[in-house]
C-alpha positions as a Markdown table, in Angstrom:
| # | Residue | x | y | z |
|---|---|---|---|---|
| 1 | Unk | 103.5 | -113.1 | 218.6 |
| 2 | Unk | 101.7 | -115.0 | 215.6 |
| 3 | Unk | 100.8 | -113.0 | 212.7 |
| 4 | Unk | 97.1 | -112.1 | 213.1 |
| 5 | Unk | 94.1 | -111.9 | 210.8 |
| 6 | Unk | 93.5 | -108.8 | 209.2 |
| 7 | Unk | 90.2 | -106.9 | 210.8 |
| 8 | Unk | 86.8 | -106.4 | 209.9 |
| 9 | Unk | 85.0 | -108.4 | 206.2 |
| 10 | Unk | 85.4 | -107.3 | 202.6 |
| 11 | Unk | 82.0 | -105.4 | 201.5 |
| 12 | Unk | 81.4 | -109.2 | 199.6 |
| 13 | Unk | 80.9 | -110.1 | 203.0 |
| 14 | Unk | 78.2 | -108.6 | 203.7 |
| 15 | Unk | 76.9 | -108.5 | 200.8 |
| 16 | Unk | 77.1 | -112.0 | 200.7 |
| 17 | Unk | 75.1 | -112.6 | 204.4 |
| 18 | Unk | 72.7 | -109.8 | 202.9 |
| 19 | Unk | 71.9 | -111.9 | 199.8 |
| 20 | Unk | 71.5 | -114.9 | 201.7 |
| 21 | Unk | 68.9 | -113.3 | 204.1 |
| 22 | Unk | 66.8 | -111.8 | 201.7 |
| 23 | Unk | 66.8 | -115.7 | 200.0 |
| 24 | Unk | 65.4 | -116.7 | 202.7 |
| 25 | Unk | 63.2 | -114.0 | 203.2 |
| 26 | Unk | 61.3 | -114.4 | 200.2 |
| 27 | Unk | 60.5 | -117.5 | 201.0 |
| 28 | Unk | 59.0 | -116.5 | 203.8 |
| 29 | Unk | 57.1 | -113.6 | 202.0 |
| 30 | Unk | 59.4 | -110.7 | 204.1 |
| 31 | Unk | 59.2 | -107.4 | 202.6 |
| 32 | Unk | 62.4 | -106.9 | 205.2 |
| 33 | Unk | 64.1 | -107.1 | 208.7 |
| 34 | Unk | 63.9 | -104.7 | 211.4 |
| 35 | Unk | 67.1 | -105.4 | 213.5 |
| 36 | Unk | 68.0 | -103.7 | 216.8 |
| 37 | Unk | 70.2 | -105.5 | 218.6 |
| 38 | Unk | 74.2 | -105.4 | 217.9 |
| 39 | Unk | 75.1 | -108.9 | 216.8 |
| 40 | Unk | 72.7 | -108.3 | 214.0 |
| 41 | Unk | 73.1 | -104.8 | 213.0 |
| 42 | Unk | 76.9 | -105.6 | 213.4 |
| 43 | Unk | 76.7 | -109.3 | 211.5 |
| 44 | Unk | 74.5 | -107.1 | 208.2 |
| 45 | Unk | 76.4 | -103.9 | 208.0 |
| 46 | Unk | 80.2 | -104.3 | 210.1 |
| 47 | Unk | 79.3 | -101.4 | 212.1 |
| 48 | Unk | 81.2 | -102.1 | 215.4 |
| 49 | Unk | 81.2 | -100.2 | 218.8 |
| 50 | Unk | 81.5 | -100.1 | 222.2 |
| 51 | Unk | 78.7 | -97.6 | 222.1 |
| 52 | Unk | 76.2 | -100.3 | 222.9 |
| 53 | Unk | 77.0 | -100.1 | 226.2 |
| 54 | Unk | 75.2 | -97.1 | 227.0 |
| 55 | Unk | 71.5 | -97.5 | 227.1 |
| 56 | Unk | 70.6 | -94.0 | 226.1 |
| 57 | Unk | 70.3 | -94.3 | 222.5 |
| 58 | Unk | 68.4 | -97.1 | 219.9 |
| 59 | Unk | 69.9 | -98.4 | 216.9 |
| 60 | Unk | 68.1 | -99.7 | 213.9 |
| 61 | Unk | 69.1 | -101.4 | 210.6 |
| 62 | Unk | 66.5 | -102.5 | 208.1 |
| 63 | Unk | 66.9 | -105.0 | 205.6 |
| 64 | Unk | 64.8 | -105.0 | 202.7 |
| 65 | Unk | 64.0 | -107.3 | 200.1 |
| 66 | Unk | 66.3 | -106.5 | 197.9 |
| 67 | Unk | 69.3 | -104.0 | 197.9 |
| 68 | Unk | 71.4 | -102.9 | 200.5 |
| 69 | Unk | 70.9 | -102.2 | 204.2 |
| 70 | Unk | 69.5 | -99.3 | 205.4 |
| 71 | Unk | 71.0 | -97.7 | 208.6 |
| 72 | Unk | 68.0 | -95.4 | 211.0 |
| 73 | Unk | 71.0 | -94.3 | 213.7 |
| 74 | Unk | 71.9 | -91.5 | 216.2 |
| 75 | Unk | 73.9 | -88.6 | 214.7 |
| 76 | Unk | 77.1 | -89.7 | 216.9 |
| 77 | Unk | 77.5 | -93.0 | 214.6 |
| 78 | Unk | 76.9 | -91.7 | 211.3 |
| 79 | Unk | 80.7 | -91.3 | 211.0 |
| 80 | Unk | 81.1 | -94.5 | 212.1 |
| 81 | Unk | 78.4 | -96.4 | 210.2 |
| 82 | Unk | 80.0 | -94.9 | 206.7 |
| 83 | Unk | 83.1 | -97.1 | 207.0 |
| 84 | Unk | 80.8 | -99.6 | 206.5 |
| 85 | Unk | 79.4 | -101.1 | 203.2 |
| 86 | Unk | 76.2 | -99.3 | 204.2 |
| 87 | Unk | 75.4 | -96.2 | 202.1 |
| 88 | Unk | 71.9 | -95.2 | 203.1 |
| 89 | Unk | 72.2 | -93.7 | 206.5 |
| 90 | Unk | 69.6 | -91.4 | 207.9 |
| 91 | Unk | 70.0 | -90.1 | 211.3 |
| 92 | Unk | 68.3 | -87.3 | 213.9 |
| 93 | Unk | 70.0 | -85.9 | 217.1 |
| 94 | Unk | 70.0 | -88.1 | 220.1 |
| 95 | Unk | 68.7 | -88.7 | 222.6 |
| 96 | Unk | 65.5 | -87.4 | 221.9 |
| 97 | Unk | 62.9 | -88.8 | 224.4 |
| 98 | Unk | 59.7 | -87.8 | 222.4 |
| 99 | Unk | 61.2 | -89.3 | 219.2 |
| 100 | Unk | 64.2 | -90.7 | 219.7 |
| 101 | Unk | 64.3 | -92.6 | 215.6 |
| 102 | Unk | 60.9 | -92.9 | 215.4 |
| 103 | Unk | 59.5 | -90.4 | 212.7 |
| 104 | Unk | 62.1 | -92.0 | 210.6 |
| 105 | Unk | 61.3 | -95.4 | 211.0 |
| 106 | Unk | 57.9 | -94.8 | 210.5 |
| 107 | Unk | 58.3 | -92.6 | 207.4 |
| 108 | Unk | 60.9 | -95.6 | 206.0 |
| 109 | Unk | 58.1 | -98.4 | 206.6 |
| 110 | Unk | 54.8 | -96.4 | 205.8 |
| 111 | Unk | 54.9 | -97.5 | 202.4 |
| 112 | Unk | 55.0 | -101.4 | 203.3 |
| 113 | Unk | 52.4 | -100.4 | 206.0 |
| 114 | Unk | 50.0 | -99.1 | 202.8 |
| 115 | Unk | 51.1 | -102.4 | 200.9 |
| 116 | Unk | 49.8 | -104.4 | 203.7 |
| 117 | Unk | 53.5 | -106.0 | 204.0 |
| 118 | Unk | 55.1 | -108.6 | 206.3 |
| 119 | Unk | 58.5 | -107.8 | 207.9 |
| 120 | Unk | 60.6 | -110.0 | 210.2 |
| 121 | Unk | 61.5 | -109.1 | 213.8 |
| 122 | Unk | 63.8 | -110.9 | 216.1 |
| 123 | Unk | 61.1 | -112.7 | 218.7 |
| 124 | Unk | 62.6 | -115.6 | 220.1 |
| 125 | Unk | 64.6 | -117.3 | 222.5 |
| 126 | Unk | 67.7 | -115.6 | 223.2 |
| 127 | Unk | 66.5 | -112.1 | 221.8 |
| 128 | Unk | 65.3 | -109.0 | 222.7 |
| 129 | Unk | 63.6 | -105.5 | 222.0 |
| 130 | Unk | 66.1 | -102.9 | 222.3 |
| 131 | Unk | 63.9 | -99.9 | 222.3 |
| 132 | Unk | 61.5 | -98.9 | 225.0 |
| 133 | Unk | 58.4 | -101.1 | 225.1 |
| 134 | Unk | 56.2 | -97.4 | 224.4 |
| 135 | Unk | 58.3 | -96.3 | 221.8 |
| 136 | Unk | 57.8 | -99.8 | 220.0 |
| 137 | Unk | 53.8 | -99.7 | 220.4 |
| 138 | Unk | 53.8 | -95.8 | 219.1 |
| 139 | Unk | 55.7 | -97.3 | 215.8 |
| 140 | Unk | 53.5 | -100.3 | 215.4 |
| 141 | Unk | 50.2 | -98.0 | 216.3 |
| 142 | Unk | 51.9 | -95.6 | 213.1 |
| 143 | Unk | 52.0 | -98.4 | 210.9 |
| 144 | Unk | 48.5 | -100.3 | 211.2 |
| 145 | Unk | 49.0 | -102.2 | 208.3 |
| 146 | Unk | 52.2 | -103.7 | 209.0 |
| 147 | Unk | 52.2 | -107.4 | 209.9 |
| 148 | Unk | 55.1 | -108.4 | 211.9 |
| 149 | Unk | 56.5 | -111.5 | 211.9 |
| 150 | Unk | 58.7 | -113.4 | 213.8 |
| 151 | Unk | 62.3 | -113.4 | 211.8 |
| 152 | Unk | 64.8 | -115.6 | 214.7 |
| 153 | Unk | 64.8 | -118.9 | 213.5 |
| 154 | Unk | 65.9 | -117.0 | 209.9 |
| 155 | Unk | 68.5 | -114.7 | 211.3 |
| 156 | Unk | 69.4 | -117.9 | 213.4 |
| 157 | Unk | 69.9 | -119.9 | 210.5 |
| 158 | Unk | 72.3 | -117.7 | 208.8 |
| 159 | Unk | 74.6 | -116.6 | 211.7 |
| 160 | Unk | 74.8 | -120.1 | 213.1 |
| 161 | Unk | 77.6 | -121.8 | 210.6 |
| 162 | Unk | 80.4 | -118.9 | 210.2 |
| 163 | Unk | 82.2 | -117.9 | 207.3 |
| 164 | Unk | 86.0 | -118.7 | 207.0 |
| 165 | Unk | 87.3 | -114.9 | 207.9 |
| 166 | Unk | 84.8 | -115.5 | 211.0 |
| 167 | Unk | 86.4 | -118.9 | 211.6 |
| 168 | Unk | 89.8 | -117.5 | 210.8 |
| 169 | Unk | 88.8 | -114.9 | 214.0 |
| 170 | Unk | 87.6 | -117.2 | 215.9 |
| 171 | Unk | 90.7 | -119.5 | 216.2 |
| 172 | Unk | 93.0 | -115.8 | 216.7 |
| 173 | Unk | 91.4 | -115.4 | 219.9 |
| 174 | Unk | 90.9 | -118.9 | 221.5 |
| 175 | Unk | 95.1 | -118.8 | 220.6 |
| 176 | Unk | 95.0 | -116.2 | 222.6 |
| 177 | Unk | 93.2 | -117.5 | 225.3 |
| 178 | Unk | 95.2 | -120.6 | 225.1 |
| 179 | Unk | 98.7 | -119.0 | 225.1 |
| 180 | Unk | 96.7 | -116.6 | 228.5 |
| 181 | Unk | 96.3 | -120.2 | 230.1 |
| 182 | Unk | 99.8 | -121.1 | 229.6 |
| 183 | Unk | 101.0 | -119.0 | 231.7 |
| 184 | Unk | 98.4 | -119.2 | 234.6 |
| 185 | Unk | 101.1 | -121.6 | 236.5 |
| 186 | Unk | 103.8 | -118.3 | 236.3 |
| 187 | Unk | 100.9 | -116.2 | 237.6 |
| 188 | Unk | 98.9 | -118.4 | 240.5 |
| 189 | Unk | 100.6 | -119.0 | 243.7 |
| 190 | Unk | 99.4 | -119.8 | 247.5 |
| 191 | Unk | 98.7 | -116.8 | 249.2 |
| 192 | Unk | 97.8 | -114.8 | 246.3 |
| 193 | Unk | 94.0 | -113.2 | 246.5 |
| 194 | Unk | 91.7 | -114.7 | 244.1 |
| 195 | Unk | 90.6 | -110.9 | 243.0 |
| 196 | Unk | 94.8 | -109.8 | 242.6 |
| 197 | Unk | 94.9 | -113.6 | 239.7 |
| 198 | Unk | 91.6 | -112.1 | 237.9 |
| 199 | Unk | 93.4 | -108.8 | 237.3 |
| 200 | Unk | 96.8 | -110.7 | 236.5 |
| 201 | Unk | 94.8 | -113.0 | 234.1 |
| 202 | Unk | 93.3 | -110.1 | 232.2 |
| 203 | Unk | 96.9 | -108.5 | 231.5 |
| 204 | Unk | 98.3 | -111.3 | 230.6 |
| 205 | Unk | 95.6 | -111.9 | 227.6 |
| 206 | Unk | 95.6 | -107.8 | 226.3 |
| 207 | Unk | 99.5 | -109.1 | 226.4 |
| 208 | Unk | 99.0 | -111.8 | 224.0 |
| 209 | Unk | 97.0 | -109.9 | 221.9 |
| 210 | Unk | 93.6 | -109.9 | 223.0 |
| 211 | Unk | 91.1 | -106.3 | 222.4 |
| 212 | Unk | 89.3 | -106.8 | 225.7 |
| 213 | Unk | 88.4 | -109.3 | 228.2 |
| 214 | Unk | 84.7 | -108.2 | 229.1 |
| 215 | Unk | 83.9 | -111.9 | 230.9 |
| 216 | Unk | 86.2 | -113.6 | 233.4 |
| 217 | Unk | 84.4 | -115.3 | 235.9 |
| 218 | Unk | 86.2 | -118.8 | 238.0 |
| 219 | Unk | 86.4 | -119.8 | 241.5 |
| 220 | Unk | 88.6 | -121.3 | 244.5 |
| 221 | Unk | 88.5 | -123.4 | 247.3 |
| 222 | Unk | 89.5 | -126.6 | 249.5 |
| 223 | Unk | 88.7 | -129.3 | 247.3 |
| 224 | Unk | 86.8 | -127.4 | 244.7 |
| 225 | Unk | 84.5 | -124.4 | 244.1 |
| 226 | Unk | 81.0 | -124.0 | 244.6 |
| 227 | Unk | 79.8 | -122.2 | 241.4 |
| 228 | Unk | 81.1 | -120.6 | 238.5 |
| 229 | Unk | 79.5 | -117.2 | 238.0 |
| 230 | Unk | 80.6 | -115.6 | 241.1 |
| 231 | Unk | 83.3 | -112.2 | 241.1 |
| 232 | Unk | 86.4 | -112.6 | 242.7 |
| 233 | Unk | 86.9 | -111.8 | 246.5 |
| 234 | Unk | 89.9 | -111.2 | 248.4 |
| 235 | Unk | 90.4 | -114.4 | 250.1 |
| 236 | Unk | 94.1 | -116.2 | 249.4 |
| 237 | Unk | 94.7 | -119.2 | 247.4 |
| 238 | Unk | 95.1 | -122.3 | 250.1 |
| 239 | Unk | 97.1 | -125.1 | 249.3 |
| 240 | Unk | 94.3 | -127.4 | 248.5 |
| 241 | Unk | 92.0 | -125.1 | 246.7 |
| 242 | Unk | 90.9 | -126.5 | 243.3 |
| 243 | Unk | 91.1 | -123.2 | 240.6 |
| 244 | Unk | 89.0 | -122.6 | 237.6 |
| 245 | Unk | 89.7 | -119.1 | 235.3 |
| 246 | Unk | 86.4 | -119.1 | 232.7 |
| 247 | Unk | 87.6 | -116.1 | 230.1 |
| 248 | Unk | 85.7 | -114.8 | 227.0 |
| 249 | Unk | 88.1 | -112.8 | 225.8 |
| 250 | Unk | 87.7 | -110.8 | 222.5 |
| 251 | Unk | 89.6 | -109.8 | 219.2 |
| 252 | Unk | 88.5 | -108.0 | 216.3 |
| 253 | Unk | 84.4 | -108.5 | 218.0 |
| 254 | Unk | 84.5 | -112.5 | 218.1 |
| 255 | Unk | 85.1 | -114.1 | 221.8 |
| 256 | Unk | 87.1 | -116.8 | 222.9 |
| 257 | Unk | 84.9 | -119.1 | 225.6 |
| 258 | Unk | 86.6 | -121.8 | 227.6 |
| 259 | Unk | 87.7 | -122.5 | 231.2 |
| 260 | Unk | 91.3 | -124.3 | 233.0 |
| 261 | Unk | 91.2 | -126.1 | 236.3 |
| 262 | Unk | 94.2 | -126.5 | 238.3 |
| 263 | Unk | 95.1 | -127.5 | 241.9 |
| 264 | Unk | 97.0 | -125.3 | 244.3 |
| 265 | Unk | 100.0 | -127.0 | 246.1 |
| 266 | Unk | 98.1 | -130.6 | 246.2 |
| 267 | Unk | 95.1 | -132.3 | 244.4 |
| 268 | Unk | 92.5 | -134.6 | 246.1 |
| 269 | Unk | 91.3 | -137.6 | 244.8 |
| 270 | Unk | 87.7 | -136.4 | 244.3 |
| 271 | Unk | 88.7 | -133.4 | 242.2 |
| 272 | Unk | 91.3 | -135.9 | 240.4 |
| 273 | Unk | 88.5 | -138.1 | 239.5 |
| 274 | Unk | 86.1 | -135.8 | 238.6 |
| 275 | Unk | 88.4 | -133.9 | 236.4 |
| 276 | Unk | 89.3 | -137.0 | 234.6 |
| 277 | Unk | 85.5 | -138.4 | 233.9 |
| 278 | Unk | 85.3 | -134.3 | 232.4 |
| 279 | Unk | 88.4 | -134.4 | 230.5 |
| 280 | Unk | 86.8 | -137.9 | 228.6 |
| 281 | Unk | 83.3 | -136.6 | 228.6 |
| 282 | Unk | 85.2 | -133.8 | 226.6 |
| 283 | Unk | 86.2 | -136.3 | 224.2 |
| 284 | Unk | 83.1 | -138.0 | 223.7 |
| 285 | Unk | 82.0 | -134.7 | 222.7 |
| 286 | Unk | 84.7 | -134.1 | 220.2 |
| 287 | Unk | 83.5 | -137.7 | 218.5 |
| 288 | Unk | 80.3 | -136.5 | 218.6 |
| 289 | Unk | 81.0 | -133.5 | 217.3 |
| 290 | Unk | 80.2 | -134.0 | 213.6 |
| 291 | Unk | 77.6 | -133.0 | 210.6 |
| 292 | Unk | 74.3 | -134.5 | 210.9 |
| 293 | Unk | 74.1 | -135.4 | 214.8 |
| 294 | Unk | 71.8 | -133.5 | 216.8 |
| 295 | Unk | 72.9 | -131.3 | 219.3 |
| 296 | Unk | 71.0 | -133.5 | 222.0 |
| 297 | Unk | 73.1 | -136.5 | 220.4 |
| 298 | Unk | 76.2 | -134.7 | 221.5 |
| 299 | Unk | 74.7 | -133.6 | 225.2 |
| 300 | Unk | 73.5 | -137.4 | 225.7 |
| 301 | Unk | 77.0 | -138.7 | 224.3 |
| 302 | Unk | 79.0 | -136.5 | 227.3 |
| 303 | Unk | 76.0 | -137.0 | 229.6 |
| 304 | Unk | 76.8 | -140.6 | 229.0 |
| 305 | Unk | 80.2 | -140.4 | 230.3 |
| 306 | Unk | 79.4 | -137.5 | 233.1 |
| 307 | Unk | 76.8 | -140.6 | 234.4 |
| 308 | Unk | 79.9 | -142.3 | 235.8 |
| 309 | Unk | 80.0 | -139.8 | 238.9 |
| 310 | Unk | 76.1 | -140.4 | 240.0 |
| 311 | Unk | 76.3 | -136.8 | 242.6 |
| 312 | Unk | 75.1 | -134.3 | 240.5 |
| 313 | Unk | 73.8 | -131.8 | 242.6 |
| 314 | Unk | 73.4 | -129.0 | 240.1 |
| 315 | Unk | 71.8 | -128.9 | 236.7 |
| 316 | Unk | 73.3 | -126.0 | 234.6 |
| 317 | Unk | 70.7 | -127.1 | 231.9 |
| 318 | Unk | 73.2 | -127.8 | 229.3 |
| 319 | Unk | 77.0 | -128.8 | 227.8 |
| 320 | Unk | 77.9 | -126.1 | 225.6 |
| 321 | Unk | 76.7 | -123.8 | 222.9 |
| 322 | Unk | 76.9 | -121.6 | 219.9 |
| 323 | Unk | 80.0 | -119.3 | 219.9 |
| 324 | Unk | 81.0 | -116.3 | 217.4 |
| 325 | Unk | 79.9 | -112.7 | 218.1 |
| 326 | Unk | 78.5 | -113.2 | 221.6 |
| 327 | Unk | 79.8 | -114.9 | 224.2 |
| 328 | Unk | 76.8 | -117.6 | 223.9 |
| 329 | Unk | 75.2 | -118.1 | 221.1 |
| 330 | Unk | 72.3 | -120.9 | 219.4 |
| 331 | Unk | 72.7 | -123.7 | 220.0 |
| 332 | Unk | 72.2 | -125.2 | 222.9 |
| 333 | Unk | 74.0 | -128.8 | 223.6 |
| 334 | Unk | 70.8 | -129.9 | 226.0 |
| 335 | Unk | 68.1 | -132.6 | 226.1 |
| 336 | Unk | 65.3 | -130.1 | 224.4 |
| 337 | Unk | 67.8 | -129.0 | 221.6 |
| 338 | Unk | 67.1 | -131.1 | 218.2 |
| 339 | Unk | 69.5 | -128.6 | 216.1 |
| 340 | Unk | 71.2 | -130.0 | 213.4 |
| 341 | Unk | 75.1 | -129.7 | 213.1 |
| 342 | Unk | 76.3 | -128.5 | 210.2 |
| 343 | Unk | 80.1 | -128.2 | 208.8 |
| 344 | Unk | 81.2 | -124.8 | 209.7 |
| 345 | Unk | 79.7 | -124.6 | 213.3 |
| 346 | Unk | 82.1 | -123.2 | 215.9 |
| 347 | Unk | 81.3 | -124.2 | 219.5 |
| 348 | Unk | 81.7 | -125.2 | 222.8 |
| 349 | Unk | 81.6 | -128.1 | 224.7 |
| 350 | Unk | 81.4 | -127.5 | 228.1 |
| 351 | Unk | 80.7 | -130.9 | 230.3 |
| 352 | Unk | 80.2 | -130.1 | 234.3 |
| 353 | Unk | 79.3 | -132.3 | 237.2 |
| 354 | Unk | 78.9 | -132.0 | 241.0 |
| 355 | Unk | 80.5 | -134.3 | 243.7 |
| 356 | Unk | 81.4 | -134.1 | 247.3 |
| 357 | Unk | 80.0 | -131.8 | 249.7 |
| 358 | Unk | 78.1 | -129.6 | 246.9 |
| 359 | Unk | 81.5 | -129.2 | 244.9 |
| 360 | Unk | 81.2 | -128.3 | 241.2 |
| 361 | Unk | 83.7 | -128.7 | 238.6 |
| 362 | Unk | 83.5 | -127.3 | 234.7 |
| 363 | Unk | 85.5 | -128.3 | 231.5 |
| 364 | Unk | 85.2 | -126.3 | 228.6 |
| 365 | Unk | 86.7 | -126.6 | 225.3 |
| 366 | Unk | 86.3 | -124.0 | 221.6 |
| 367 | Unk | 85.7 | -126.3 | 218.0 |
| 368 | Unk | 84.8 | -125.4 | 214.6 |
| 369 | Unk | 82.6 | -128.3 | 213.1 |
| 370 | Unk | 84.2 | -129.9 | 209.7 |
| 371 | Unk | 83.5 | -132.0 | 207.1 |
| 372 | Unk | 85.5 | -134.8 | 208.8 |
| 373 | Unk | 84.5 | -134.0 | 212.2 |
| 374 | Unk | 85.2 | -131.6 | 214.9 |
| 375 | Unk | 88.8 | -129.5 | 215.5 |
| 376 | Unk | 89.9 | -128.1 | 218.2 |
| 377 | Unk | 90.1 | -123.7 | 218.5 |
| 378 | Unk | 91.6 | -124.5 | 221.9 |
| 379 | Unk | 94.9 | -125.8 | 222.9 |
| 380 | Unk | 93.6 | -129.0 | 224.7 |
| 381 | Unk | 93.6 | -129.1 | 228.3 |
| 382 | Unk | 96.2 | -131.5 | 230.0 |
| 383 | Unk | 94.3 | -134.6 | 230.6 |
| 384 | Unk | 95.5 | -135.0 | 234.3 |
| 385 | Unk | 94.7 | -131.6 | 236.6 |
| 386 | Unk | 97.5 | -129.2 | 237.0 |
| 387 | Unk | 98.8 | -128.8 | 240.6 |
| 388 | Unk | 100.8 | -125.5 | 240.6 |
């Protein structure tokens, strides 16, 4: 097995992201950042956990304007959280219903309250409060002078282009995935249930090296599949049946995100054809792909080619997206999305189309945006549909 990338960031890391935030946030005249959610208390302080699973208990990391972040945390992570570079941890026994962090959020920000101070708060698309709704209008209702402002597009801005280590992560696990894919022709046979290949898939990939594969979602049947968010069922693969395995696998807390089609014992010429105007519409997106195009340049440049097969019947709203710490992240490659690209992007492109009898069919492919264009994370899919 390749040699793999050592885990977790240097404390320059995040110091680095830390001073680039707090750049950005006098600019905007932010005394700090309130962050809740995982990705960003993860992205500012390294503290990673499966904890976040359980909805019991809120997690809070504040970033002020200058100096290091400050970690408001349940008891059960304090261990945890001072592996990190964070040194300032303060913590109360959780769960607490009737004050579960509260007191000491509100004792951290009463003197910005008194100052009459602005702090950022994620508020935007693709966020959200992870505290209860009550306990966040008893904090705000202790702090009257607080203003709150809106801190997504900023925390956007700095976790959209990665880093080199995140980079470096990001192509470990989309080997992985690739290498997983290889083998799908050794795994996949007629007669096998669709549910029995999910479970087969997901060895296979903690096999190669993957932590975890918390997203595998696909489909199967005569002449293609009918949507690609569905579970598995038991029903056997048919000679006939079109395949598609969509992983986001993980390694070190970066996913993977990318799909394979293939054909079980014969292909028809629908599926062939579809899979073909995909497999270019892919490549139009690769071209595309570079620093200073929109990310509605790239939708409309595999749109272009996706045109060629006029029976869309579904509209999945966009080709591709962000990638890094979540599974989806900004941006969006879509007709309302005027982002920028910039070197250092990693994403996806992900052209689908409908034909037939309400058939779908989705190609997806991981790239990190350089200088001279896009590169592949992925190991490119063959550009004729497998038949196992």
């Amino acid at each position: 097995m390749p040699d793999q990338p050592i885990r977790g960031f240097p404390d320059e890391e995040f110091a680095d992201r830390t001073r680039r935030a707090q750049a950005l946030m006098a600019k905007q005249r932010l005394a700090g950042l309130l962050l809740m959610t995982e990705p960003e208390v993860r992205y500012f302080s390294g503290f990673h956990t499966l904890f976040w699973q359980s909805p019991t208990r809120p997690w809070f990391l504040f970033v002020p304007a200058t100096g290091k972040p400050i970690a408001i945390i349940p008891e059960i992570g304090a261990e945890l959280m001072r592996t990190t570079w964070v040194t300032d941890i303060r913590c109360w026994s959780a769960p607490s219903p009737k004050d579960d962090g509260i007191s000491l959020l509100t004792e951290l920000l009463n003197p910005l309250s008194r100052e009459g101070a602005r702090i950022g708060v994620m508020k935007g698309h693709e966020t959200a409060l992870r505290m209860p709704l009550g306990e966040y209008e008893r904090l705000m209702t202790g702090l009257p002078g607080l203003e709150i402002a809106d801190a997504t597009s900023l925390v956007r801005s700095l976790r959209i282009v990665k880093s080199e280590s995140e980079i470096e992560k990001l192509a470990h696990i989309c080997a992985i995935g690739s290498r997983s894919f290889d083998q799908v022709p050794n795994l996949a046979h007629e007669g096998l249930p669709l549910e029995d290949l999910f479970r087969a898939f997901r060895r296979e990939a903690l096999a190669q090296g993957a932590d975890d594969v918390p997203y595998l979602v696909g489909g199967a049947d005569q002449g293609g599949y009918h949507d690609v968010i569905s579970p598995p069922t038991p029903r056997p693969l048919q000679s006939g049946d079109i395949l598609m395995l969509d992983t986001g696998a993980t390694w070190d807390g970066y996913f993977c995100d990318f799909d394979r089609n293939f054909a079980i014992g014969r292909v028809d010429d629908a599926s062939r054809r579809a899979y073909d105007v995909l497999w270019r519409a892919t490549e139009a997106g690769l071209a595309a792909a570079r620093p200073g195009n929109t990310c509605r340049e790239l939708f409309n440049a595999m749109q272009v080619v996706i045109s060629e097969i006029d029976e869309q019947t579904g509209d999945v709203g966009r080709l591709g997206h962000g990638l890094g710490m979540q599974l989806t992240e900004w941006p969006s490659h879509a007709e309302f999305d005027d982002t920028i690209i910039e070197e250092n992007m990693v994403l996806t492109l992900e052209p689908s189309l409908g034909y037939g009898d309400g058939r779908l069919m989705v190609h997806e492919e991981n790239i990190v945006v350089r200088a001279d264009g896009a590169k592949l994370l992925t190991k490119r899919a063959a550009d004729e549909l497998p038949v196992i």
